[in-house]
C-alpha positions in Angstrom: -57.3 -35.2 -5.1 -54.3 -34.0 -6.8 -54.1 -30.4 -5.8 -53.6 -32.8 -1.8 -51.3 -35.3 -3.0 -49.6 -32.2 -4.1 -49.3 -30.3 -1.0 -49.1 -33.7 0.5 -45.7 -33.9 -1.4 -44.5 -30.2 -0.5 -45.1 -31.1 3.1 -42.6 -33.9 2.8 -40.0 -32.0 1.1 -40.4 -29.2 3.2 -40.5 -31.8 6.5 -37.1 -33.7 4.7 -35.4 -30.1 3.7 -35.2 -29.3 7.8 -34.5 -32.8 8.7 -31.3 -32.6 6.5 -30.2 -29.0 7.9 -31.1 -29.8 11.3 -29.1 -33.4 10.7 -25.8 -30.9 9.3 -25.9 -28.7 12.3 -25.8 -31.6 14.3 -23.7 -33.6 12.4 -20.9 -30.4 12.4 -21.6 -29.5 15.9 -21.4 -32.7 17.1 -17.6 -33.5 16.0 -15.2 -33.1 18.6 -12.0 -31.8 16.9 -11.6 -28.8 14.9 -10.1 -31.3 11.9 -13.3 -33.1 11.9 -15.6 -30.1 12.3 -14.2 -28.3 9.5 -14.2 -31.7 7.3 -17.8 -31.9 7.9 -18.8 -28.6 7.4 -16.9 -29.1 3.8 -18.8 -32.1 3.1 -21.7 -30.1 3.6 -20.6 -27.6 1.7 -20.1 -29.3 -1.4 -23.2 -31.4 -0.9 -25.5 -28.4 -2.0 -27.1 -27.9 1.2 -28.2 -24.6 1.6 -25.9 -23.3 3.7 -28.1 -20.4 5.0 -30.3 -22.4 6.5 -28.0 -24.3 8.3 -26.4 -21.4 9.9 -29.8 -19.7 10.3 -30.5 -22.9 12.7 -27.5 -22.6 14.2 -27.5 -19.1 14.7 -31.1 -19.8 16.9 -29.5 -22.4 19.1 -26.4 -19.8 20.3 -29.6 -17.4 20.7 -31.7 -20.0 22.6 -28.7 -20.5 25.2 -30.0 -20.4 28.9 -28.5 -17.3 30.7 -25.8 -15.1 29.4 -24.2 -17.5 26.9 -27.2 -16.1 24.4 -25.8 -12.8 24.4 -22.4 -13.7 24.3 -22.1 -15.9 21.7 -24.2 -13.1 19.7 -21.6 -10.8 20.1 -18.5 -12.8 19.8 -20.2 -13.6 16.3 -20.6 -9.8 15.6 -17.0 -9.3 16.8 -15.2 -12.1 14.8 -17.2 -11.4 11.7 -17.2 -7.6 11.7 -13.7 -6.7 12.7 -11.5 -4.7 10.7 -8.5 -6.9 11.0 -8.3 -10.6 12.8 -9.2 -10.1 16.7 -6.6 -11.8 19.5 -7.9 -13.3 21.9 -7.3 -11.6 24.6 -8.5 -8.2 22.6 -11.7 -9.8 22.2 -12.1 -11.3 25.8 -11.6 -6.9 26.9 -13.9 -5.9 24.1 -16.5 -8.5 25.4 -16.0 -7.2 29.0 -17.0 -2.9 28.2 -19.8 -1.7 29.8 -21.3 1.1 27.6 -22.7 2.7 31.0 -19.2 2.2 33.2 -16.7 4.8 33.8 -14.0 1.9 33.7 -13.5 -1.9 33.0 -14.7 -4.2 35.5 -11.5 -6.7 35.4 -14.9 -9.2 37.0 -16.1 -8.9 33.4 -13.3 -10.2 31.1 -14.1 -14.3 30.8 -12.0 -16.9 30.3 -11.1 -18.1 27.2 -13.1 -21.4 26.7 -16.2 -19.9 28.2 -15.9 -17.2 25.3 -15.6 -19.7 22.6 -18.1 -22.1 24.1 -20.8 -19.5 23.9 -20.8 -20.0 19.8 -21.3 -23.8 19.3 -17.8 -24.1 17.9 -18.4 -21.4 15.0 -15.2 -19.7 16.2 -11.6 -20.6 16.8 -8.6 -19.4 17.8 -5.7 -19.7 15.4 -2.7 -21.7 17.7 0.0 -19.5 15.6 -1.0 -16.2 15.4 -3.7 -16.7 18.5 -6.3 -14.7 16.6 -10.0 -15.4 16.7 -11.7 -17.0 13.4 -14.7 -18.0 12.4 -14.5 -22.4 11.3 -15.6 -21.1 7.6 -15.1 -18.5 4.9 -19.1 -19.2 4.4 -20.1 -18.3 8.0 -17.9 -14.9 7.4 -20.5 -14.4 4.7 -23.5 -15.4 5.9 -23.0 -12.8 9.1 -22.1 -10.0 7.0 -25.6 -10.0 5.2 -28.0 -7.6 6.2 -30.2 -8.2 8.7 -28.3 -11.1 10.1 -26.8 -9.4 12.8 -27.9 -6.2 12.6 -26.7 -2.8 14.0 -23.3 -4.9 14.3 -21.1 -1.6 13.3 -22.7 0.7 15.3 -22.2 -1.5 18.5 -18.5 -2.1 17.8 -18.7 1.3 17.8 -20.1 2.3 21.0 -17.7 -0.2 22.5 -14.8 1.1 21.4 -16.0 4.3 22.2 -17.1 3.5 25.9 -13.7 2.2 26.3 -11.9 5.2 24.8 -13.8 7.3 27.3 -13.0 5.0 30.1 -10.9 7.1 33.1 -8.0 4.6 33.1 -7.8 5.5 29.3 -7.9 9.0 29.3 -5.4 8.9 32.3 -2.8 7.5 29.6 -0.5 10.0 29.2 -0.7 11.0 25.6 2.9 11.5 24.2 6.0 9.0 24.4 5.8 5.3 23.2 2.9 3.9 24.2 2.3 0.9 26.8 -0.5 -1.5 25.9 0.9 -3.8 28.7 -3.0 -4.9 30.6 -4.9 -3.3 27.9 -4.9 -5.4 24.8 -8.0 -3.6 23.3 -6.7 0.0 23.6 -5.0 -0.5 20.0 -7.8 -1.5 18.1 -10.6 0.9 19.4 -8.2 3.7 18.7 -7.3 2.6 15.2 -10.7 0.9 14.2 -13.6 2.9 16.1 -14.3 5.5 13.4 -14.5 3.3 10.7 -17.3 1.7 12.1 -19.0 4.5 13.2 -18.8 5.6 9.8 -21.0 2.9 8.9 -23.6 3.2 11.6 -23.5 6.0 13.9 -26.5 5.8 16.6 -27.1 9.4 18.5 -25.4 6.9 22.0 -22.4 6.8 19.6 -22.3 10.1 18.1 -22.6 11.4 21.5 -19.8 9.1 22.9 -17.6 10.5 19.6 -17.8 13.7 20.6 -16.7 13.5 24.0 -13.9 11.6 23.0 -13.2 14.4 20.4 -13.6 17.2 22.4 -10.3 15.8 24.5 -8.8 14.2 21.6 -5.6 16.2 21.3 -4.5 14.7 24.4 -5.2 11.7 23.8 -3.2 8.4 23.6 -5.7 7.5 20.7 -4.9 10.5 18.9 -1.4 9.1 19.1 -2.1 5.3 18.0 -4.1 6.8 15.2 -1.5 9.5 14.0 1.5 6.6 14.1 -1.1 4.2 11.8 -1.8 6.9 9.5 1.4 8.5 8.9 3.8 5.5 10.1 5.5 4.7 13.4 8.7 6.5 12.2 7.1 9.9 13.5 8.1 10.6 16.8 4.5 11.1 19.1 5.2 14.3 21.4 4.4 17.1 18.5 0.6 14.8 17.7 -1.0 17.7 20.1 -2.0 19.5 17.1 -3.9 16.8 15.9 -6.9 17.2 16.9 -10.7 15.8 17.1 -11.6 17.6 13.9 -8.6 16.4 12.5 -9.5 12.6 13.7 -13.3 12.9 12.1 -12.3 14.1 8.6 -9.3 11.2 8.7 -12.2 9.1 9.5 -15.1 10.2 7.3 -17.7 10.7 9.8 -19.9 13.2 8.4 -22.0 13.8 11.4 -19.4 14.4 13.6 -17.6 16.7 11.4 -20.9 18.7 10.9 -21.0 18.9 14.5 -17.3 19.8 16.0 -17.2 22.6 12.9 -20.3 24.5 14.1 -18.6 24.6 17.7 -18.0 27.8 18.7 -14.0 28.2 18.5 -13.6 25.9 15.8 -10.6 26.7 14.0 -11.1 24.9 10.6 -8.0 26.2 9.0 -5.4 24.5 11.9 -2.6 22.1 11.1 -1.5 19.6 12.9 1.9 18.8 13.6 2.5 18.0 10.0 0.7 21.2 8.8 -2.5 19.2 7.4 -5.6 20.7 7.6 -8.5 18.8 8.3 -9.2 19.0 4.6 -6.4 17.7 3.8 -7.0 14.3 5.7 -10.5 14.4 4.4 -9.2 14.7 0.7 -6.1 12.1 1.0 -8.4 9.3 2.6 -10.9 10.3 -0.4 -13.9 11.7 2.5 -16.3 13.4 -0.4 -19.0 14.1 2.8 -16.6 16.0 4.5 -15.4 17.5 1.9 -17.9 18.8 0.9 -18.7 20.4 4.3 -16.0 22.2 4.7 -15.7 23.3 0.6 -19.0 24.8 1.9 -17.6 27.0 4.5 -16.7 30.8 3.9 -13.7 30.7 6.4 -11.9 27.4 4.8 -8.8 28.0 3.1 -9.0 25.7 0.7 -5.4 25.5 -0.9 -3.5 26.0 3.0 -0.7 24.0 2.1 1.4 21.6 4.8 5.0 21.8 6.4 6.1 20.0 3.0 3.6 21.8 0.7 1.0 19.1 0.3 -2.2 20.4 -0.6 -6.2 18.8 -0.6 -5.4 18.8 -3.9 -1.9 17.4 -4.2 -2.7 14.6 -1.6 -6.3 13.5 -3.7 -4.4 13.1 -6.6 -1.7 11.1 -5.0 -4.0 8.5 -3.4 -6.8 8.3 -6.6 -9.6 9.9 -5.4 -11.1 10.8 -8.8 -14.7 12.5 -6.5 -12.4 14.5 -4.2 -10.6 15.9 -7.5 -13.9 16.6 -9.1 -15.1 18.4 -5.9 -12.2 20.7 -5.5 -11.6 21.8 -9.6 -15.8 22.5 -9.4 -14.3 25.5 -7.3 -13.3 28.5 -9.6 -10.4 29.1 -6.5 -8.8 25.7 -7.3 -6.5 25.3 -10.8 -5.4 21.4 -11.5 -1.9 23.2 -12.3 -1.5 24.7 -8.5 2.3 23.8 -7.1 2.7 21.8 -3.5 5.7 23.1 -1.8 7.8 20.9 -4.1 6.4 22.4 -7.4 4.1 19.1 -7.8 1.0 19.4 -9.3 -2.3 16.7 -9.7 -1.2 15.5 -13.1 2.2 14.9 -11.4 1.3 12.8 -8.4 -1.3 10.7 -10.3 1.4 9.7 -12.9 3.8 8.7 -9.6 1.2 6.5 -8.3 0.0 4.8 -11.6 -4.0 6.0 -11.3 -5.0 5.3 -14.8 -8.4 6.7 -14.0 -7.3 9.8 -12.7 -4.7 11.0 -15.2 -7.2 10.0 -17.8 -9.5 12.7 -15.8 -7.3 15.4 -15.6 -6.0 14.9 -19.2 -9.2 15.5 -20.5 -9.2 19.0 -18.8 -8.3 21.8 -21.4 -6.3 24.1 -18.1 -4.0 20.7 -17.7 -0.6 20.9 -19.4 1.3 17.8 -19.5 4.5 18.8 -20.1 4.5 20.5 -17.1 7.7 19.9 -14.7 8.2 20.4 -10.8 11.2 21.8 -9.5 13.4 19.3 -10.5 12.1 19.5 -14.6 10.8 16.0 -14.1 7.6 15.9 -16.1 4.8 13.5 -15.7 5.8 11.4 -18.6 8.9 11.3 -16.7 7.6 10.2 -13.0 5.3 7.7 -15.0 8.3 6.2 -16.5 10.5 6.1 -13.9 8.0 4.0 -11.8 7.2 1.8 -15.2 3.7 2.4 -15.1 2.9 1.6 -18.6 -1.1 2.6 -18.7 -0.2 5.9 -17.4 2.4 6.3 -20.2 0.4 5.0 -23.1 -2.6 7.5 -22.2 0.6 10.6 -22.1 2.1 9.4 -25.3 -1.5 9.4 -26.7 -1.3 13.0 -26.4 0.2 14.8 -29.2 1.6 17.4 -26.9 3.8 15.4 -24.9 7.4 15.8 -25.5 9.1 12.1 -24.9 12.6 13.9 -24.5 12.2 16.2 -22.1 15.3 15.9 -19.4 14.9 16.6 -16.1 18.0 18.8 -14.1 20.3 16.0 -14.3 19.4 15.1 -18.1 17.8 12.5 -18.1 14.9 11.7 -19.9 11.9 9.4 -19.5 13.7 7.1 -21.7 16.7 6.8 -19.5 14.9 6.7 -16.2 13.1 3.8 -17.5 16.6 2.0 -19.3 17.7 2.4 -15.6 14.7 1.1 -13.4 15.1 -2.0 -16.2 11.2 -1.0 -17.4 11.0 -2.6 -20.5 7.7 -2.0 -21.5 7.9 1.3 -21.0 10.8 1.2 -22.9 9.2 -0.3 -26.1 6.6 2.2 -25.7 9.3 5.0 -25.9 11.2 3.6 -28.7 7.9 3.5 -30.9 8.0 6.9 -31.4 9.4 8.6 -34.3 10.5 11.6 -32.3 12.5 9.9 -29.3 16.3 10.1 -29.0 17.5 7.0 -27.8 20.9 7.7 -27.0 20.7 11.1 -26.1 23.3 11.9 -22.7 22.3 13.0 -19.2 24.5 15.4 -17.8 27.2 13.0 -16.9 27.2 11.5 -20.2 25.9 8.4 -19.4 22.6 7.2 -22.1 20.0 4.9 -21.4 22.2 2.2 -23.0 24.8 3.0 -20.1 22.1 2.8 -17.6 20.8 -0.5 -18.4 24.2 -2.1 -18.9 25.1 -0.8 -15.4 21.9 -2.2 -14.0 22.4 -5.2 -15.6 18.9 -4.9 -17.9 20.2 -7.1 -20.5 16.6 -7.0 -22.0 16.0 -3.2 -22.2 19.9 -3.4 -23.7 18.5 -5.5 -26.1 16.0 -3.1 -27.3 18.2 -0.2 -27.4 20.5 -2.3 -29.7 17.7 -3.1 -31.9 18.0 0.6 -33.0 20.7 1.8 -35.6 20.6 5.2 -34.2 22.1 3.8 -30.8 26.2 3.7 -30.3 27.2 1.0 -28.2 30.8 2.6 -27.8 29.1 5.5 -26.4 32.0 6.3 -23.2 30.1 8.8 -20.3 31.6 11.8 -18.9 34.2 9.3 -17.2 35.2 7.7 -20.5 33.4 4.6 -19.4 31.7 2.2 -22.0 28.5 0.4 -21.5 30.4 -2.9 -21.6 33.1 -1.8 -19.0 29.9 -0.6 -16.8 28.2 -4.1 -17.1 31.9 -5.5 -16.4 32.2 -3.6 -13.4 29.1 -5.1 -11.8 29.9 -8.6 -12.6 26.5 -8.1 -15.6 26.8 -11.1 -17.2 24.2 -11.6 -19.3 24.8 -8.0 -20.5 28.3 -8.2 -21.3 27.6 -11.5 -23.5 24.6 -9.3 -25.8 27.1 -6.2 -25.9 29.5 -8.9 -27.7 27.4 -10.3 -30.1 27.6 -6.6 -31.7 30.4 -6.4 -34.0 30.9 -3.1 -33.5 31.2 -2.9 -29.6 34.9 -2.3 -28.7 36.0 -5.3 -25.9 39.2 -3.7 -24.8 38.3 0.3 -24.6 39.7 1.7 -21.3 38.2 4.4 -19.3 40.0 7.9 -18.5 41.9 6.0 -15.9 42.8 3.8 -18.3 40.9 0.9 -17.3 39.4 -1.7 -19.5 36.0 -3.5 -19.3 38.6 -6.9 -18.1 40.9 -5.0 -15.2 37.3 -3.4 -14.0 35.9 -6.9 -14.0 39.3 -8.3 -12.5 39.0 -5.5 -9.4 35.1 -6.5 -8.3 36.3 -10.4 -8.9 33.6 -11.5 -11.8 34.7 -15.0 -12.6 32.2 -15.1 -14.9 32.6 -11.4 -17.1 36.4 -12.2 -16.6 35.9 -16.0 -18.8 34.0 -14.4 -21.3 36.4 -11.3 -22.0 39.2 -14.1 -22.2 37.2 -15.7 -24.9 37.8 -13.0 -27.6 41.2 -12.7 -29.1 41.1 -8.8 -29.7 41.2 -8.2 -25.8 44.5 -7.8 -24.1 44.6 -9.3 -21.0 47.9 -7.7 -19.4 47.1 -4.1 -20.6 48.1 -2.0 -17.9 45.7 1.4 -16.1 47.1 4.8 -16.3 48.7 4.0 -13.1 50.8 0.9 -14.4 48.3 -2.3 -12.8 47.3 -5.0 -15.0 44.5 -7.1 -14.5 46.0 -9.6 -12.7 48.0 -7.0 -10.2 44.4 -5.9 -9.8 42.7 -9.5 -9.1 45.7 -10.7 -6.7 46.1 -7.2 -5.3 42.0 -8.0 -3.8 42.7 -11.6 -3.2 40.4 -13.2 -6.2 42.2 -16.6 -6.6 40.1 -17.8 -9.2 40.5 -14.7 -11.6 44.3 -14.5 -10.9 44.5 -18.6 -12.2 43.0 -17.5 -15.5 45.2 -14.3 -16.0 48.3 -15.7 -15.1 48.9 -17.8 -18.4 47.8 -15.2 -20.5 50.4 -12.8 -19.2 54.0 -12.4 -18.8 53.5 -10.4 -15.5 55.4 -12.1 -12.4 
């Protein structure tokens, strides 16, 4: 008797579970505006109704459609929530019209806007501003990217873009000059898009379509669209002939392919493309471990073939933080972590100038990596690191009791100026906690980090290199200019008012030319600098240049009005 009331009980939670999905489905389909659609579908949200179920119902209805609509609202679904980037409309409305089997696009095929949106029940909108295609909830775009909800979704966005890549109107595009997308609105994406989702599921229909694409690819428009997105729209398309299928699949990833174009007989492995990459340099830059592989595996693959600008596999993984790719290519007795690109940059070098924590912790725990090692230019990693105030990446170099924190570069400047002058302050704390840094040590030009910041108008790195006794605020640069006429100069407020506060700092010490920190500040018309120079008594307001100009001949000679009002009553000039 109990084990029935029991299942009795089940049965009627089970019977009032579907009642209340089946009442939400209804209840958010039923709402005639996309305001009141997506205000119910909230309220169901944060009512704890298992979502899943809801869309699983839902999901049933678009597939129990009468006619066409079933498959259409499937694959609008698959489109919307499987795209790389937000669909437009009209994009969507081409993709839904290829024909795997055609040899072109039947314009018959493309439907009309509303009967594409229809086919879904509502689950999909088109944005009025941007006019891209959406799903009505960040929940559905979850629920349709689990597995087995729509599945095989990658591989047929796949073959569609690849069916249309290999339509005849497409590859009847010629394949240099600006391209026209004028009538074909989904020529962009299945160029730029179609490998990655190959890359997730590649049927033998789609590897099949790949490689006919490939086999053509250097004369491509594709090729063209995919070269402009991978190396920017600044590169002018006629010299993209070189880059070719091979060079397209190891951009890509696809493994398969790759394995398949390289065995062709002819393959040259080894070829640049108009920049003078190799195919494994795309394959190590985009961080493609299958493909590199591959070709690491090859006897003919120079491994270390270098571009027009001497980027390397190596230099180019080490750039872009692909820690396996690295790993890969030092496993190879050929490849040293120290090897120059054309600008004498090695691994070490490029992972400091991108901040990869990961990475320069990897090669620093190499014993055949030297970290003091410069490029062409003596700019050492601790150097780049600084410069681009990427403190991680400086703590794990100044952990190294090898690393020399004043080593200039060919202009001399050290880490601890370039960072004074990007106004890294952080990085300049970091440097000023060591016992062996020079904090006022000249560049070439004379000017020390304490110049640099004032100039840039850092008045909290200026700060910190005040803190230090060891640091001359006077110090002039190769020009005889000051810190405080350099902060003057560029209207520095702030600055000027913490160089003051020092005692020591000299307010009225001219340059070679004889100008002060108040005629510079008079010339660029800095109210502000000029009112606080004013304030002290030990600065001279009608000192004249070497040339004979005051101040004020200086702010009425550039039509300042404001500065030549507060001069005039401290001077006797006319």
């Amino acid at each position: 008797m109990t084990n029935s009331i029991a299942k009795l009980g089940s049965l009627v939670d089970g019977l009032q579970r579907f009642l209340l999905v089946a009442l939400n489905i209804d209840a958010v389909l039923g709402e005639t505006s996309l305001a009141k659609r997506k205000k119910m579908l909230q309220k169901v949200v944060t009512t704890g109704v298992d979502l899943n179920s809801v869309y699983d119902q839902t999901l049933q209805r678009i597939r129990g459609q009468k006619g066409d609509r079933s498959r259409l609202g499937v694959e609008v679904l698959m489109w919307v929530s499987h795209s790389r980037r937000p669909l437009l409309i009209d994009e969507l409305r081409h993709a839904l019209a290829v024909e795997i089997q055609s040899t072109d696009l039947n314009p018959e095929n493309i439907r009309p806007q509303d009967t594409v949106l229809r086919s879904c029940l509502g689950l999909v909108v088109v944005d009025k501003e941007a006019s891209t295609v959406r799903l009505i909830h960040y929940t559905l775009q979850e629920y349709l990217r689990h597995p087995g909800v729509l599945p095989g979704a990658h591989n047929a966005l796949a073959l569609t873009c690849l069916a249309y890549l290999n339509y005849d109107q497409v590859k009847s595009l010629p394949a240099v000059g600006p391209p026209s997308l004028q009538g074909m609105p989904f020529l962009e994406y299945s160029s730029l898009y179609w490998g990655n989702h190959a890359k997730e599921e590649l049927s033998d229909g789609a590897k099949s379509l790949a490689l006919k694409l490939l086999k053509l690819y250097d004369n491509h428009i594709s090729a063209t669209l995919l070269f402009r997105l991978a190396r920017g729209s600044q590169y002018r398309i006629g010299a993209v002939s070189l880059f070719t299928g091979l060079h397209c699949a190891s951009y890509f990833g696809i493994v398969e392919v790759v394995k398949e174009l390289i065995e062709t007989k002819g393959c040259d492995i080894n070829q640049g493309d108009c920049l003078g990459f190799t195919p494994l340099v795309w394959a190590a830059g985009w961080g493609n471990e299958g493909v590199v592989r591959l070709i690491l595996a090859r006897d003919d693959a120079i491994l270390d073939q270098p571009g027009n600008y001497g980027e390397t596999p190596l230099s180019q993984a080490s750039l872009h933080g692909h820690e396996g790719v690295v790993g890969l290519l030092l496993g190879r007795h050929d490849f040293s972590p120290n090897s120059q690109d054309g600008a004498g940059q090695r691994s070490l070098w490029w992972a400091c100038f991108t901040g990869q924590e990961e990475m320069v912790r990897f090669l620093l725990a190499r014993d055949d990596v030297n970290p003091n090692e410069p490029d062409r230019c003596r700019r050492t990693p601790l150097w780049l690191a600084s410069f681009c105030g990427h403190e991680g990446v400086v703590r794990l170099l100044l952990a190294r009791g090898d690393v020399n924190p004043n080593e200039a570069d060919n202009c001399g400047q050290t880490p601890l100026s370039q960072a004074s002058f990007r106004g890294h302050d952080g990085v300049v704390r970091l440097l000023l906690a060591r016992d062996d840094i020079n904090p006022d040590r000249p560049g070439n030009y004379g000017q020390t980090p304490l110049s640099h910041a004032a100039f840039c108008g850092h008045h909290r790195v200026v700060r910190l290199l005040l803190s230090r006794d060891d640091v001359d605020p006077n110090k002039p640069d190769s020009h005889g200019q000051t810190p405080l006429l350099r902060a003057s100069f560029y209207g520095h407020e702030e600055v000027v008012r913490v160089l003051l506060e020092r005692k020591d700092v000299t307010p009225d010490k001219p340059d070679v030319y004889g100008q002060t920190p108040l005629s510079r500040a008079s010339f660029g018309g800095h109210e502000g600098v000029v009112r606080i120079l004013l304030a002290r008594e030990d600065v001279n307001p009608g000192g004249p240049d070497n040339e004979g100009r005051t101040p004020l001949h200086v702010a009425s000679m550039h039509g300042h009005k404001e500065i030549v009002a507060l001069l005039q009553p401290r001077t006797s000039d006319p």
